[in-house]
C-alpha atoms as one frame of an Amber mdcrd trajectory, in Angstrom:
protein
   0.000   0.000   0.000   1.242   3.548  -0.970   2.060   6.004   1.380  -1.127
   8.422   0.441  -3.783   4.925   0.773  -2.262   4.705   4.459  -2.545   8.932
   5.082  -6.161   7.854   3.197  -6.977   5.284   5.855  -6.163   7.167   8.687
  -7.835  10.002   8.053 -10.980   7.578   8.172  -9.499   7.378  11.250  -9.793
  10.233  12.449 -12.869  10.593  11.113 -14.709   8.135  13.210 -13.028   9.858
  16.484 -14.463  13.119  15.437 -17.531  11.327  14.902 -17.218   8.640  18.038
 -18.082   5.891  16.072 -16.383   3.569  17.742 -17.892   0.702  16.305 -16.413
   0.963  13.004 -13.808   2.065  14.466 -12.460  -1.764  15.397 -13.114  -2.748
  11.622 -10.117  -0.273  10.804  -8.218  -0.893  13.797  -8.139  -4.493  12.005
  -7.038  -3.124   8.740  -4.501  -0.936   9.547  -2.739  -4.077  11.863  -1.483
  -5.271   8.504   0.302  -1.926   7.484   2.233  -1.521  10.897   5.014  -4.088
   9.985   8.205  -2.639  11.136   7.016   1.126  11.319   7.593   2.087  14.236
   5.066   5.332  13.638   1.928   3.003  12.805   2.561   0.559  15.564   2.763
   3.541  17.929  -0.464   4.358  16.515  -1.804   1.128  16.988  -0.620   0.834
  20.184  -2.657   4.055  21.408  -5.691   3.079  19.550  -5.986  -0.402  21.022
  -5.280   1.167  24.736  -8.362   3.912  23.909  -5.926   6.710  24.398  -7.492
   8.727  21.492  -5.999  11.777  22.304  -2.504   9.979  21.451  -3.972   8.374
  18.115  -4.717  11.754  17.120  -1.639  13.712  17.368   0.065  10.577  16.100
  -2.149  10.856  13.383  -1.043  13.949  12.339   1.996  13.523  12.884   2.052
  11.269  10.390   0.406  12.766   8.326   2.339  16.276   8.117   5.539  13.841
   7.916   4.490  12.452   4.990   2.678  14.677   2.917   4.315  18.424   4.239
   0.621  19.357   4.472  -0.405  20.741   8.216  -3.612  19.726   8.714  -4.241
  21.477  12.425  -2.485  24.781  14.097  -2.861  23.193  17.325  -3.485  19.576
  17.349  -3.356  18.618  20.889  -6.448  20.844  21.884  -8.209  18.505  19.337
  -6.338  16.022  20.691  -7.413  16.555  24.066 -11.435  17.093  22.989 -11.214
  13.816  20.943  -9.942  12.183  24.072 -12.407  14.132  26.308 -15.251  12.934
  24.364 -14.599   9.380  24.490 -13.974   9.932  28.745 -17.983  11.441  28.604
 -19.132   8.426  26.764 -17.195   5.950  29.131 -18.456   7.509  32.175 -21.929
   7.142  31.064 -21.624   4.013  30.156 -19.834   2.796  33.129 -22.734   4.974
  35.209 -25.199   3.121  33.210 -24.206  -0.272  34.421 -23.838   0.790  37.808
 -27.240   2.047  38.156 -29.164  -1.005  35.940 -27.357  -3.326  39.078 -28.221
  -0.945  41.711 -32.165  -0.814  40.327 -31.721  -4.641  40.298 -30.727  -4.748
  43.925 -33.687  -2.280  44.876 -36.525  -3.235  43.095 -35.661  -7.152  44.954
 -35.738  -4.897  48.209 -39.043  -3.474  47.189 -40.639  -6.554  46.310 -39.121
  -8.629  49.160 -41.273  -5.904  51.591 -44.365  -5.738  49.621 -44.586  -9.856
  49.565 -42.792 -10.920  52.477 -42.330  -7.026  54.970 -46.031  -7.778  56.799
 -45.162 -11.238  57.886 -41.771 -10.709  58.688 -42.710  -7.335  60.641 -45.030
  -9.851  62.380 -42.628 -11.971  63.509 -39.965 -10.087  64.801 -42.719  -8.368
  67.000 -43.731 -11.522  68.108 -40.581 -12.294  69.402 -40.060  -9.115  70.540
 -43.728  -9.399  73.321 -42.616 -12.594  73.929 -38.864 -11.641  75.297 -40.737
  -8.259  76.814 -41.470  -9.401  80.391 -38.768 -11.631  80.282 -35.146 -11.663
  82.717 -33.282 -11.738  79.120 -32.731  -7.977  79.108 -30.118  -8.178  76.391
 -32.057 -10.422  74.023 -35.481  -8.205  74.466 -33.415  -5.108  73.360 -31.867
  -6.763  70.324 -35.301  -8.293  69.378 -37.202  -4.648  69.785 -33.813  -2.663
  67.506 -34.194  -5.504  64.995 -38.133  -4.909  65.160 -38.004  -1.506  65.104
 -35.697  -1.390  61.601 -37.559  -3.503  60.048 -40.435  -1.709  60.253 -38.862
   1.360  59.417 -37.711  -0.047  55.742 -41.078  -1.764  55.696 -42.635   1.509
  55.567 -40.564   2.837  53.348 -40.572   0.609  50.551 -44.066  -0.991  51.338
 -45.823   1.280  49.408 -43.352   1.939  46.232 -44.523   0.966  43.177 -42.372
  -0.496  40.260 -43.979  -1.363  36.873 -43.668  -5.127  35.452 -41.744  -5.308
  32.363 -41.524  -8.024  29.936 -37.829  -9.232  28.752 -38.507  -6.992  25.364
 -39.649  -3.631  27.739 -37.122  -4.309  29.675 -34.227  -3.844  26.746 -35.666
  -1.508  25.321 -35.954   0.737  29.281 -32.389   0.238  29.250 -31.432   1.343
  25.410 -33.432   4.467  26.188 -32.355   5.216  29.658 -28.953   4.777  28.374
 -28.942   6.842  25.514 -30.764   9.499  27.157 -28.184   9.349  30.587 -25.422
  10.037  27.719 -27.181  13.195  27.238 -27.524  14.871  30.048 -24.776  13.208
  32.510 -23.738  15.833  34.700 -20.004  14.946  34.071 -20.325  15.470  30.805
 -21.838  19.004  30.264 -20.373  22.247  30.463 -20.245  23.951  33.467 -22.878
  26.619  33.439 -25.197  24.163  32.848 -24.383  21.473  35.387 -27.113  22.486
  37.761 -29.639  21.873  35.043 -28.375  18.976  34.032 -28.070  16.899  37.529
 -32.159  18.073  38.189 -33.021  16.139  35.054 -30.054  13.246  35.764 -32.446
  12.489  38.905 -35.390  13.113  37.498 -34.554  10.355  34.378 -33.008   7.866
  37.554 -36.099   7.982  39.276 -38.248   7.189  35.896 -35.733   4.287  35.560
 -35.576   3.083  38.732 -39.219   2.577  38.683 -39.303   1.137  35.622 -41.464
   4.062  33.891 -40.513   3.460  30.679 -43.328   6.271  29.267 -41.376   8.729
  31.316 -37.337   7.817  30.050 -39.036   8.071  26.736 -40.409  11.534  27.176
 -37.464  12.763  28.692 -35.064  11.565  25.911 -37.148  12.725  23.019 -37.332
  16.263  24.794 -33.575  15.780  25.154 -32.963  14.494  21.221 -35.389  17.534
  20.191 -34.361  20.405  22.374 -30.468  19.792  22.487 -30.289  21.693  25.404
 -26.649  21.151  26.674 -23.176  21.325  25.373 -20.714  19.086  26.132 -17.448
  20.528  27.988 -15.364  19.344  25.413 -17.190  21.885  22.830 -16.850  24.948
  24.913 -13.112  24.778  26.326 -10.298  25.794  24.112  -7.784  26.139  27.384
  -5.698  23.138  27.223  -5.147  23.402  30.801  -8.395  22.998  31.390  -9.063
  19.932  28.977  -6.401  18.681  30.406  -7.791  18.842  34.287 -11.040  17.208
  33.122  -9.325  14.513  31.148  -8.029  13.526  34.289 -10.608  14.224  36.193
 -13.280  12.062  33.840 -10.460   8.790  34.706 -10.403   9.385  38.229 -14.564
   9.619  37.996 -14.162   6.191  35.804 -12.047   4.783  38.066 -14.235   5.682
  40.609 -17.386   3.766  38.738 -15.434   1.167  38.270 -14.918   0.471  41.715
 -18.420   0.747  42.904 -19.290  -1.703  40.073 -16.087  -4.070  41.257 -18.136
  -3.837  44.653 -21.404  -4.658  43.749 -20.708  -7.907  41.745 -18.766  -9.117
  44.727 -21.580  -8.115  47.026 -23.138 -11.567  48.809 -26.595  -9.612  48.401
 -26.126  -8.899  45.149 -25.327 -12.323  43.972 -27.534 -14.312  45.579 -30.058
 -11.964  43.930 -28.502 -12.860  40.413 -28.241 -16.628  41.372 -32.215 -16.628
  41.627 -33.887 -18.245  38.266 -37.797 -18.010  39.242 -38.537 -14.978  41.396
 -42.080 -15.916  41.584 -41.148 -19.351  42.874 -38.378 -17.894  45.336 -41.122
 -15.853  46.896 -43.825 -18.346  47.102 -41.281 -20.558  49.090 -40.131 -18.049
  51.082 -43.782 -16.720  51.897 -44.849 -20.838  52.649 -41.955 -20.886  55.080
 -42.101 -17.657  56.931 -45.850 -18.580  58.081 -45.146 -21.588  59.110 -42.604
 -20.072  61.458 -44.996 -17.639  62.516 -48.111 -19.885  63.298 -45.516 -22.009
  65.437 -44.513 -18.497  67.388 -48.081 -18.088  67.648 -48.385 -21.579  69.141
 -45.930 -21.524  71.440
């Protein structure tokens, strides 16, 4: 391949950076493998691209380019540099924020339903034991029955009455392709900073929609996103490379962050015996069968 077809091929490159396709991206990240050989420039390149450092790909890019062909294509090309990279941080903390919340939702909404079908029985029980320990010489044991009693209720009546909407498998994906592309939108870490405020009110408000499962509302919220356009990313309205700078690093500390919580979820015990349950309805039904049958024998006794 000539030099121009490779200057060619990575300016489709750069392209789908500017463009954040990074989908198609791969298919050329595949291509240009078989041009690097023993140049040392295009395996740099490569290098960068595979490690998502797209700030580096760029200014490698041209680099290359300006090498090759005398033309300079930018005045300053690590500003773009630094926007191309910032860009891709926004979209990998939204991602990464995505997936945090769809496993937090998944470890509320079993909270929620665990009071709704199981909280008045359970509540039952523990004050059962509770009267039962009341006038008894176990002073210890009556005041850990009553805290435990008195928690429980207190969750019970907070999630008791919480409602989250059933979804079918197909709602269900299509709740999360919404909620995600709309959270890309207006993530507070991604827009500039006059309009942060803004932005975090209708964050929470789309959280809560998802949360619940109100997939009417996510869908509202994004189309008056996709139609209004309301906020500009930071990467569009800093030109101070300082600054780009700061947030670049900023955004990886925030992914690291995510990252983290994420890491700490999975590993949770609560968490996966949640995932390790096949037939909700049928864990519950057992559950339900067993809890009175402890409680008629508390009555008994």
């Amino acid at each position: 391949m000539t030099i121009q077809e490779i200057i060619k091929r990575l300016q489709v490159v750069k392209n789908l950076l500017l463009l954040e396709d990074y989908e198609s991206l791969a298919l050329q990240i595949d291509r240009l493998q078989g041009l690097g050989g023993e140049d040392k420039d295009l395996n740099e390149l490569l290098a960068y691209l595979k490690a998502k450092k797209y700030g580096d790909a760029i200014v490698c890019i041209d680099a290359f380019v300006k090498r090759n062909s005398g033309v300079e294509v930018y005045k300053d090309p690590e500003i773009e540099a630094l926007k191309i990279e910032l860009k891709a941080l926004e979209m990998e903390v939204a991602d990464n924020f995505v997936l945090q919340q769809e496993l937090e939702n998944t470890i509320s909404q079993f909270e929620i339903r665990y009071h709704q079908e199981l909280g008045g029985i359970i509540e039952n029980i523990l004050k059962l034991k509770k009267e039962k320990l009341k006038d008894s010489p176990k002073k210890e044991e009556y005041k850990k029955a009553e805290e435990a009693y008195e928690e429980f209720h207190q969750q019970h009546e907070e999630l008791k009455g919480k409602k989250v909407t059933e979804l079918s498998d197909e709602d269900k994906a299509e709740l999360k392709r919404l909620y995600r592309k709309a959270a890309t939108l207006c993530h507070p870490d991604k827009v500039s900073e006059e309009q942060k405020e803004s932005a975090n009110k209708l964050f929470q408000e789309l959280n809560e929609a998802n949360a619940s499962n109100n997939i009417e509302k996510v869908r509202e919220l994004l189309s008056a996103l996709e139609n209004n356009k309301a906020f500009s990313t930071f990467a569009d309205t800093v030109n101070e490379k300082e600054k780009l700078k700061a947030e670049v690093n900023r955004l990886r500390q925030t992914i690291e962050q995510i990252k983290g919580k994420i890491t700490e979820i999975l590993s949770d015990e609560v968490y996966q015996k949640i995932a390790a349950i096949e037939d909700f309805d049928g864990y519950f039904g057992d559950l339900k069968g067993q809890l009175e049958k402890e409680l008629e024998k508390l009555k008994a006794a």
